[in-house]
N, C-alpha and C positions, 0 to 999 in steps of 0.2 A: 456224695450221696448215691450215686449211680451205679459206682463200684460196690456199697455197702449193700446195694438193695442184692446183686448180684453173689453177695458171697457164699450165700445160702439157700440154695434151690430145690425143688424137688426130688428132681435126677440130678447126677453126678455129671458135673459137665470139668472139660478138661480148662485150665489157663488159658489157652487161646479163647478158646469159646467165651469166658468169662469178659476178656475185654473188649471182647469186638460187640456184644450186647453192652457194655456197658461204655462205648464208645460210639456207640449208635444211640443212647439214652444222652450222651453227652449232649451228642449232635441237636437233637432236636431240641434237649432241654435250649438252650444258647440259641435257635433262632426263635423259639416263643420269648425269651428274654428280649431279643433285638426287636423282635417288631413291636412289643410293650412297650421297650424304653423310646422308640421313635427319635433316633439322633438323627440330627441335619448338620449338613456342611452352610455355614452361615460367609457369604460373601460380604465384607464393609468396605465404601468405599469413601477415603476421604481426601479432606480439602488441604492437601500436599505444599500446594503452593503458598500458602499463608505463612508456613514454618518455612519452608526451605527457603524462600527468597532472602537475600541479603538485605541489610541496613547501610542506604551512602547516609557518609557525613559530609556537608558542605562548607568550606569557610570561607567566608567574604573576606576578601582582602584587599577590598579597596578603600582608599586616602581616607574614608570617612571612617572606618575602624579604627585608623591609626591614629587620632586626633588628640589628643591627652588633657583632661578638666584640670582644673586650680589643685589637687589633688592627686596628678599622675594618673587616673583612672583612664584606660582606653575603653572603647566599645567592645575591640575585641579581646578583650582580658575580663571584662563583664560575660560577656554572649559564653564563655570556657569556664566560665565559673558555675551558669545556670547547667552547662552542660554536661560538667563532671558530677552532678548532683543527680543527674537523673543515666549517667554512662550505664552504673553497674546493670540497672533493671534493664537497657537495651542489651547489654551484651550476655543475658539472660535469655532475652526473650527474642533473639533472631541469633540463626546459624552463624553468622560472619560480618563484620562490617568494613565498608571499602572506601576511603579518604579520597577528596578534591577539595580545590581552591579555586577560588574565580574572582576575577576584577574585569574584564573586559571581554575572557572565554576561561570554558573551564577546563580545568586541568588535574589529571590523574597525580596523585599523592601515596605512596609508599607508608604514612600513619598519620597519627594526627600530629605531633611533632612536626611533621616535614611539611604538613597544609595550612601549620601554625606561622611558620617561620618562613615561608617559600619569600626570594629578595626580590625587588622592586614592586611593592605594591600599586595600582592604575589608579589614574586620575578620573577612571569614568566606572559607573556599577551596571554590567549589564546582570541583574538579578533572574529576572525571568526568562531571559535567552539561555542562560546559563542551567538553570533548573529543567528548563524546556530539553537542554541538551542532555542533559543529566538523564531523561526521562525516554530520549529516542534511542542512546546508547544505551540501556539497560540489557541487562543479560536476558538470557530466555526467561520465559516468566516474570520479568520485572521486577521491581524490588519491592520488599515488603512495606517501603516507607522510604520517606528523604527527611530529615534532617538538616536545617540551614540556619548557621550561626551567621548572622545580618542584623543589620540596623534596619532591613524594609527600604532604603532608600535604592530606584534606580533610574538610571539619567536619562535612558533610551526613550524612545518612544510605541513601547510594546506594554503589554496590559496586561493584568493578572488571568482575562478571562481561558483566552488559550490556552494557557498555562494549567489551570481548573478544570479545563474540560479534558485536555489530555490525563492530566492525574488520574480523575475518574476512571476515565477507560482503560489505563493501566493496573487499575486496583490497587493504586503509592500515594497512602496518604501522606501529607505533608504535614510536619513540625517547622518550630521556630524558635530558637534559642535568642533572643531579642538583647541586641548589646544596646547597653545604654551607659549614658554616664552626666554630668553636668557642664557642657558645653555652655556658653554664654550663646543664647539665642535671642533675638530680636522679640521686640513686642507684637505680638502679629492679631489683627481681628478683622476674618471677612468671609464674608458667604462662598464658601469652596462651593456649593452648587443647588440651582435650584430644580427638585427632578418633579414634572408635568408630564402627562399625558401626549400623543403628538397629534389628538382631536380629543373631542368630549362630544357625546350625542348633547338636542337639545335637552333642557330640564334634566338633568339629569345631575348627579354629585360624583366628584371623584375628591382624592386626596393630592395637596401639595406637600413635596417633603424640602424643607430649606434646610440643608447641612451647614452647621455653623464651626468654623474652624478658629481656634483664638488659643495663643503662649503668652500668660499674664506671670507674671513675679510676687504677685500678691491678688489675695477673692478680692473678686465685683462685680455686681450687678451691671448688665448689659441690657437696655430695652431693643426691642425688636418688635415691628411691625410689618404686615401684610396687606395692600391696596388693590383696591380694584376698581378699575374706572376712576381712579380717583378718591375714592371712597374708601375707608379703613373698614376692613372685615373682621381682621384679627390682631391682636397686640398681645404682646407677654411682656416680662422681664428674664432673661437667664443668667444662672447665676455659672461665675466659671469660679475655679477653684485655681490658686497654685500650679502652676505649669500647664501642660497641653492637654486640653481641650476642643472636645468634638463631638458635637450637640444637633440631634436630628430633632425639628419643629416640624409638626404635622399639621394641617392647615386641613381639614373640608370645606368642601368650594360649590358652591351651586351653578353650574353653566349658563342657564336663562337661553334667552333664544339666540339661532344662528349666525353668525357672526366673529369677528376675533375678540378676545375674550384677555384684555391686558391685564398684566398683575407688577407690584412695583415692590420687591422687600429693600425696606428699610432698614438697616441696624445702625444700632449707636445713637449718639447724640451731639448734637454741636457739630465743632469742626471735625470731629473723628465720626461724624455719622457719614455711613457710605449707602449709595440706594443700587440695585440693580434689576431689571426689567423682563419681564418676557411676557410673551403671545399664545393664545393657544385658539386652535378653530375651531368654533362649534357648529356641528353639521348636524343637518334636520334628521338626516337618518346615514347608518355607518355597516355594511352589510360583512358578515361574518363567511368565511366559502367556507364548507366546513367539507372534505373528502370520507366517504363512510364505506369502508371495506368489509364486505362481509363475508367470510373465510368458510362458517354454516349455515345452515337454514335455522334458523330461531326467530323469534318476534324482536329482537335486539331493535333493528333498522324501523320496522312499522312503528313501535313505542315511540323512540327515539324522533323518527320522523312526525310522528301526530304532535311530541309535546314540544318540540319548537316550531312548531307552523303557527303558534298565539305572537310570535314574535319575526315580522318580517326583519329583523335585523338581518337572521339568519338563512343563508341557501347553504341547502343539503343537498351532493351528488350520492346517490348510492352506487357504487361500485362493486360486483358480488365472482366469487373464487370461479372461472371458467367454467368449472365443472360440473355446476348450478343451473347451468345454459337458462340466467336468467338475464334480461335484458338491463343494463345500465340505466339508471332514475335520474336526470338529469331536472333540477330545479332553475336552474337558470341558463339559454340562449346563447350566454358570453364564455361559457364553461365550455374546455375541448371535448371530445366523445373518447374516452379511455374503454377500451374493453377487456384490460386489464391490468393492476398493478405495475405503474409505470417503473423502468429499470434505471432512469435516470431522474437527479435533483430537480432540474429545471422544469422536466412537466409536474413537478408538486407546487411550482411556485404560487400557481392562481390561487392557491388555498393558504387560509389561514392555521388550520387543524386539520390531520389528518386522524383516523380512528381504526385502529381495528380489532375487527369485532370477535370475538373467538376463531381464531385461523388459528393450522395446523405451520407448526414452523418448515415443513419439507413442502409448505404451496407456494412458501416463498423462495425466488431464487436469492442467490449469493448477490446478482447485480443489483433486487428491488430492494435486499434490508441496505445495501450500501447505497443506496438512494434515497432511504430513508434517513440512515446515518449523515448525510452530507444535508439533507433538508431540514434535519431538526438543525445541525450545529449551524447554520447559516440565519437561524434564527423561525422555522418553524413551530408548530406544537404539536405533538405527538399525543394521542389518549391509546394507551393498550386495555382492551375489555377482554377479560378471559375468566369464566368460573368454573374451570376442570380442572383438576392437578392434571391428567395425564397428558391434555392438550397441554398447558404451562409448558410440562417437563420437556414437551419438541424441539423448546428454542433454547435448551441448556446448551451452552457451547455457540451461540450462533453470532454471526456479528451484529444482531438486532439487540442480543441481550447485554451487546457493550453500551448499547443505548439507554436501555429502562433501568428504571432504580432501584430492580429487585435481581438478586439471583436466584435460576430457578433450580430446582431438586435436579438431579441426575436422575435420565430414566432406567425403570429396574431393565434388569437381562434379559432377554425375550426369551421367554419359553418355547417348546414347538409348537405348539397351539395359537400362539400370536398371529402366525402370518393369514390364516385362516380369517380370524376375526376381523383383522386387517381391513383384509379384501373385502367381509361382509360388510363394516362399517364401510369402506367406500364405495360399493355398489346402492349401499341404501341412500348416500349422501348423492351420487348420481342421481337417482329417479325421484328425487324429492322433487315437490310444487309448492305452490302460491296460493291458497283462495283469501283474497286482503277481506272477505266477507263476510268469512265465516272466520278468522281466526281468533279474534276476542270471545265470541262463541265457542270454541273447542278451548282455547283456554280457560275458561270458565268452567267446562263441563269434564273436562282434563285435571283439574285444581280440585273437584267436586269428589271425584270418584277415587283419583288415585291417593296413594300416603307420600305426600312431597315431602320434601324436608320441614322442619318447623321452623317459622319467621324468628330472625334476631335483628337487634338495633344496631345501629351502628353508633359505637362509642370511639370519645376521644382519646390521647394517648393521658395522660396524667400531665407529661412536659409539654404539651400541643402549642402554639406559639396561636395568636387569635389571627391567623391571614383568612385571607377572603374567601378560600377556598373550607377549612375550617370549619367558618361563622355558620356553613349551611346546614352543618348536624345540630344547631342551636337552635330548638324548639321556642315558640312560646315570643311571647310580643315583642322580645328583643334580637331575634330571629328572622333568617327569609322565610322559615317555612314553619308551619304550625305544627308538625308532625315529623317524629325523629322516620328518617329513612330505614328501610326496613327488607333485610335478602334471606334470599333461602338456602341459596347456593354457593358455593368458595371455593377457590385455587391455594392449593398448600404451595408456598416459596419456601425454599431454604433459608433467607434471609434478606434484608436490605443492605444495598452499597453504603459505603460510605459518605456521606452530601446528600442523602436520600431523607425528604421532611416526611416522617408518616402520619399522614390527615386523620386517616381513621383506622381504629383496630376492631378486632372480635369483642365481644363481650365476655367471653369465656374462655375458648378457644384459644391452647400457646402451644407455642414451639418445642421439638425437645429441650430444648435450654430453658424454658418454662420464661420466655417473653410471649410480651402479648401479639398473635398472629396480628398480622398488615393487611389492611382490606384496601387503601387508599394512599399512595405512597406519591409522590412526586419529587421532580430534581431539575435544577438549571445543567442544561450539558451546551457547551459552545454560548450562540444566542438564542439558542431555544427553550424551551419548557417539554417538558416530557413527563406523564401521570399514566401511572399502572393504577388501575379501578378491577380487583380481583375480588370481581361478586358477579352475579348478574346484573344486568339491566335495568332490575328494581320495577318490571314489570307487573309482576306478582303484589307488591306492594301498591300498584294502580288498583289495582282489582280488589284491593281489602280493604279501602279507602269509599267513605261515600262519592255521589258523582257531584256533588256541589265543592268538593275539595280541589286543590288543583297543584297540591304540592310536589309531585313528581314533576311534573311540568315544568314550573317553579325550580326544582333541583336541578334538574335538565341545563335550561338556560341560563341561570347563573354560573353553574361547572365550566360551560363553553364562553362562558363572559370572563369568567375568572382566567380560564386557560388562555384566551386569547389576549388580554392586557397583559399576560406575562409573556408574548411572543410576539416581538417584531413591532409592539405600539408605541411604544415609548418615544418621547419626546427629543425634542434636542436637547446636545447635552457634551460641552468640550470635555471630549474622553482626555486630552492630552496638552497643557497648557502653563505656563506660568504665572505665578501672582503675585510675584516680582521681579526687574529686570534692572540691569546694570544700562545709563545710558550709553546709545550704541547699540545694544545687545540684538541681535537678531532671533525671535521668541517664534517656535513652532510651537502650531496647534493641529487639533485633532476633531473633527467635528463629526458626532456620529446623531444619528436619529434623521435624517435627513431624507424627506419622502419625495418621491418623484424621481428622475432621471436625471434634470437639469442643476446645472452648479447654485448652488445657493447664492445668495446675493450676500456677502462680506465686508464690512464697512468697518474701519476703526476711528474712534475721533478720539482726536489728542486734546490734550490738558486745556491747549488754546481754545481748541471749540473747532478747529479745521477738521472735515471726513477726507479721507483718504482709500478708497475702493482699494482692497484686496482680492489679487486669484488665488482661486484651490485648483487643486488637482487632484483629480479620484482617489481615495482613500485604498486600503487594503480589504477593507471590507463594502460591500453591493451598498450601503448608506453612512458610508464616510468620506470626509474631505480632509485634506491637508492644504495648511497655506501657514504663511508666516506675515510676522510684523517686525520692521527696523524701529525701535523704539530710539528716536533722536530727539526726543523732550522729555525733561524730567516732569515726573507730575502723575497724575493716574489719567490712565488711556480707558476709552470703551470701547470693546469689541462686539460687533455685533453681527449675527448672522438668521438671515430668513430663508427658509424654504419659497418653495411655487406654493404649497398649500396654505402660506401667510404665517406658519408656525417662528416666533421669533422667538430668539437666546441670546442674551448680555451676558460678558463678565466681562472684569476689571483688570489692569497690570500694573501694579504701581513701579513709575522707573524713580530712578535714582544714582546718584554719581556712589554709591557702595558698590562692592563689588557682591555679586548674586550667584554666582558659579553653584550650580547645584550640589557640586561633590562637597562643597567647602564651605555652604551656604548656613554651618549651625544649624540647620532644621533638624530638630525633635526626631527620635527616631521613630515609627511609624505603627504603632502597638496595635495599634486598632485595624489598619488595612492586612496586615499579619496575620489578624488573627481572625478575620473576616476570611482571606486566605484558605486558612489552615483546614476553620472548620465546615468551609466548601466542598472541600476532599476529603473528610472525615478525622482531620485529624485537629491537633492543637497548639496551644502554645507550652513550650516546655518551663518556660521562668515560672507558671502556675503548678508544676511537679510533674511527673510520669504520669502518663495515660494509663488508666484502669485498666487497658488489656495487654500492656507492659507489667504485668503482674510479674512479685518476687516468685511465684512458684511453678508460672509457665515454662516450660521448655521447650525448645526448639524440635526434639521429636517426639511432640503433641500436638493435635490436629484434630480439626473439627469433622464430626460425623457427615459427609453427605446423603447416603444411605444404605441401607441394607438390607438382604435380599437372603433368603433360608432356602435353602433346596433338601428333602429328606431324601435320607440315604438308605436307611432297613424297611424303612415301614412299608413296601410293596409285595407286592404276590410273589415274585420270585422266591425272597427268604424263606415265604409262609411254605409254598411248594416243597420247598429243599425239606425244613423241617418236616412237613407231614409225609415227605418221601422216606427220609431215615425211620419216620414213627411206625411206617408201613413196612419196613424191609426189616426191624426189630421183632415186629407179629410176626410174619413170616416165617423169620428163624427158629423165635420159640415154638411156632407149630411144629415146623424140622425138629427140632428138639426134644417135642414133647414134653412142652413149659405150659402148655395152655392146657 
């Protein structure tokens, strides 16, 4: 067009002259174009490791695979079957995958072929040691998953939890290709475990769970009963079906007043009814240390603090980020004087929950989130309160966030302007104060004036499971609180781990993948409990509430009731034990829940009616023992062990002149502990088909979005210059020319 306009002039201009005007019309035309069009270079950046990590496959190969039913059938010619069914989708949906075997340790395999058939299979399964190994030798990055063809049987005396909480923090869920077959197994019916509380406040109600374990060859009714004092509380019938069964009885229990507080479950009837006992202590009052870190100046800590002072259970230290130069709030005398976030586990110990409250991930050092990290898995509980993405975005990467049970966004690219802002937000966060006097006051007239965000409910998931923590968004008489909670403000996550329960979502608000945003998220890591609460305070929602209501408050103290029975209360409870023995057989046990410092008192009485005082010796973990029993009389033994706090726990060993070898013992293979297992770590059991995100049309270089960030490239004053400089030097010429 440029050339065209050019071809025909007033005066007679020569070919040069023609193009270099209409080379200068070019010019300018093409940066008015560029700056209209507005292109930007678009930086994405994604989540790499999800795809790239490899798939182990594991296969047990020890003596209990190899066992063959009336039919030929092995376990591990079953566990290969479930697993060729679901191969193609894995080798779809991960880069590569890498073969072992394990019966005693695991061992590198060149395919599945060679982990199928590797010779001499072991008399003993170490499962979880194996997997545990599986998961420290892992390449960079970890594996996308582990895969274990297993019966669930193993002999040692190690425990799924480790194993669970390592997974997590690897980001390797675990699968289970479950070999089974028809083994001739014994008639088995008896209380694998009674789990209590390891105190109950007075008047107060908790829940008893009796796990009922029983392999019948044919249905039957089974009655079972619950006693107290003597006195029968509760009673059912249950019914078992055809082979292995495992039946949770949930009992609510009224404590009454202070004192030990016995309970006796029955099962069965007649000569095949078996009774087993326990103790629990109920104290007048049970004091909660809750540690409160506050990372900025916000009303988080005042709130929080006013609405559990209705409940001396609770003492609250306030702890606040240096830089605040505000003084440490100490509730109780007995509590040490921290004046900042301690860098080691043991000074978190005097606390039950630790909290913190929107902090910036770079005020924490590397030593205090690994202090944190070593306090939750020992059995602490963690509350992270954060309602800013950009805050969130600090601890992306951090070893804090191997702890909580959300991932967070990756932060965008700093601009040059950032560092600037930077410094203003930490200069303001310097000179900030205190007035506790006037601050519901300026909140209120703060709330009055400015345009906040607008209040949302907090809803549940649709799948939400009804736990304790749960029940509290449950309005209305069947409810703790009369009025659904209610925020203003939110933290954008990437997403949730896998093991991760989410309590509560957005009401509207979803992800790019259009799930429902996570406001309330929690997860067991180690023996601890750890909840990300990604809203505010719920402060706001005090102030919009008449002052006869008191359900923040109410929400308050439940949340920290609920958190702290999941962390570190729990009862006795033999982590590790037999429930039959060959006589002779020398039977270890595992005694975890155990409060106080001193050896618990250990007692086993044999068949005759003789006790016989057993030692332990300190467990591997701060509240476990180990000790053993020579079982030299046939018959059923009781074992029994009491804490110093009068906390008691019975269970049963029936001996017998059979032979009980674990490996060889016909017991069922283990479906349910599997698979309890699996979907701890976010993953499942394979004999129910491929995981939804083993999809046929995933591939391996596809990869989820973590973010992205646009930078524009024409749209500045430079281009516009340039063009109006050519539009200028085109006048110009035509004036020389005598065009104008």
């Amino acid at each position: 067009m440029a050339f065209q306009f050019y071809r025909q002039t007033l005066r007679a201009l020569t070919w040069r002259q023609r193009a270099i005007f209409a080379t200068l019309r070019c010019g300018f035309l093409l940066c008015l174009l560029l700056c209209l069009a507005g292109p930007a270079h678009v930086e994405r950046v994604y989540d790499a490791d999800q795809d790239a990590r490899p798939l182990a496959v594991i296969v047990d190969r020890s003596a209990s695979m190899n066992v063959a039913d009336s039919v030929g059938t092995t376990r591990l010619s079953h566990a290969l079957r479930v697993w060729k069914k679901v191969e193609t989708d894995a080798i779809r949906s991960f880069p590569s995958l890498r073969y072992f075997h394990f019966s005693t340790s695991l061992v590198t395999a060149s395919d599945l072929e060679n982990a199928m058939t590797s010779p001499d299979p072991g008399t003993d399964t170490h499962l979880y040691d194996s997997l545990n190994q599986a998961l420290k030798d892992s390449p960079s990055g970890g594996y996308g998953g582990i895969v274990c063809l297993t019966d669930g049987l193993d002999t040692t005396e190690s425990t799924p939890e480790e194993l669970s909480a390592r997974a997590l923090q690897n980001h390797s869920p675990l699968y289970f290709a479950v070999g089974q077959n028809q083994q001739a197994a014994r008639e088995t019916l008896l209380v694998r475990e009674m789990q209590v509380p390891g105190r109950a406040l007075r008047k107060s109600r908790f829940t008893t769970t009796v796990l009922i374990e029983a392999h019948t060859t044919h249905e039957r009714d089974v009655p079972i009963s619950l006693w107290m004092e003597n006195q029968q509380i509760a009673q059912t019938s249950l019914h078992l079906h055809a082979g292995n069964n495992l039946i949770p009885w949930l009992v609510p229990i009224d404590s009454g007043e202070p004192g030990l507080l016995h309970l006796e479950c029955r099962l069965g009837d007649g000569a095949e009814q078996e009774t087993t006992v326990a103790a629990i202590p109920v104290v007048a009052s049970d004091q909660i240390h809750v540690l409160f870190y506050q990372g900025t100046l916000d009303w988080s800590f005042r709130f929080i603090d006013n609405a559990l002072q209705g409940d001396p259970s609770f003492v609250l230290t306030g702890l606040f980020n240096p830089s605040l130069n505000l003084t440490q709030m100490v509730s109780s005398s007995a509590q040490p004087a921290l004046s900042e976030m301690p860098g080691a586990a043991d000074a978190l110990q005097p606390y039950q929950i630790v909290v913190l409250s929107n902090v910036f991930g770079n005020e924490l050092s590397t030593a205090q989130q690994t202090a944190l990290l070593d306090y939750v898995q020992g059995g602490g509980g963690l509350l992270f309160l954060v309602s800013d993405t950009a805050m969130a975005r600090t601890f992306s990467g951090t070893a804090l966030e191997s702890v909580l049970p959300v991932i967070f966004e990756a932060p965008p690219k700093k601009e040059s302007h950032d560092d600037s802002v930077q410094q203003f937000q930490d200069m303001m966060r310097s000179i900030g104060g205190v007035n506790a006097s006037r601050e519901e006051d300026f909140a209120s007239d703060s709330e009055a004036q400015s345009g906040i965000s607008p209040f949302h409910n907090f809803a549940l998931p649709s799948d939400s499971k009804r736990s304790g923590i749960a029940n509290l968004f449950s309005p209305g008489a069947n409810g703790t609180i009369q009025n659904t909670p209610q925020f203003s403000s939110y933290a954008h996550v990437h997403g949730v781990k896998a093991g991760g329960q989410v309590l509560a979502i957005h009401p509207q608000d979803k992800t790019d993948a259009n799930d429902p945003r996570a406001l309330l998220v929690t997860q067991r890591f180690g023996q601890g409990q750890v909840t990300a609460l990604l809203t505010d305070a719920l402060w706001r929602w005090r102030l919009s509430l008449p002052s006869t209501s008191h359900d923040p408050e109410v929400f308050w103290q439940q949340l920290f009731l609920a958190l702290s029975h999941k962390s570190g209360t729990a009862g006795l409870r033999f982590a590790i034990q037999p429930f039959y023995a060959s006589l002779g057989q020398t039977c270890a046990f595992r005694l975890e829940g155990v409060h106080g410092k001193d050896a618990p008192a250990l007692t086993a009485i044999s068949p005759g009616g003789q006790s016989q005082v057993l030692t332990g010796q300190p467990g591997p973990q701060p509240d476990s023992w180990l000790f053993q029993l020579n079982s030299n009389q046939p018959g059923t033994w009781r074992v029994r062990a009491q804490d110093q706090s009068g906390a008691l726990m019975e269970t049963l060993v029936r001996v017998s002149n059979a032979s009980h070898t674990a490996e060889l013992s016909g017991l069922p293979s283990d479906i349910e502990g599997l698979r309890k297992l699996a979907e701890s770590t976010g993953g499942s059991l394979l004999n129910e088909g491929a995981p939804d995100d083993w999809s046929s049309s995933r591939t391996h270089d596809q990869a989820a979005l973590v973010s992205k960030h646009s930078r524009p490239l024409w749209n500045n004053w430079l281009v516009l210059l340039i063009g109006l400089g050519l539009y200028v030097t085109e006048l110009l010429w035509r004036r020389q020319a005598k065009l104008l």
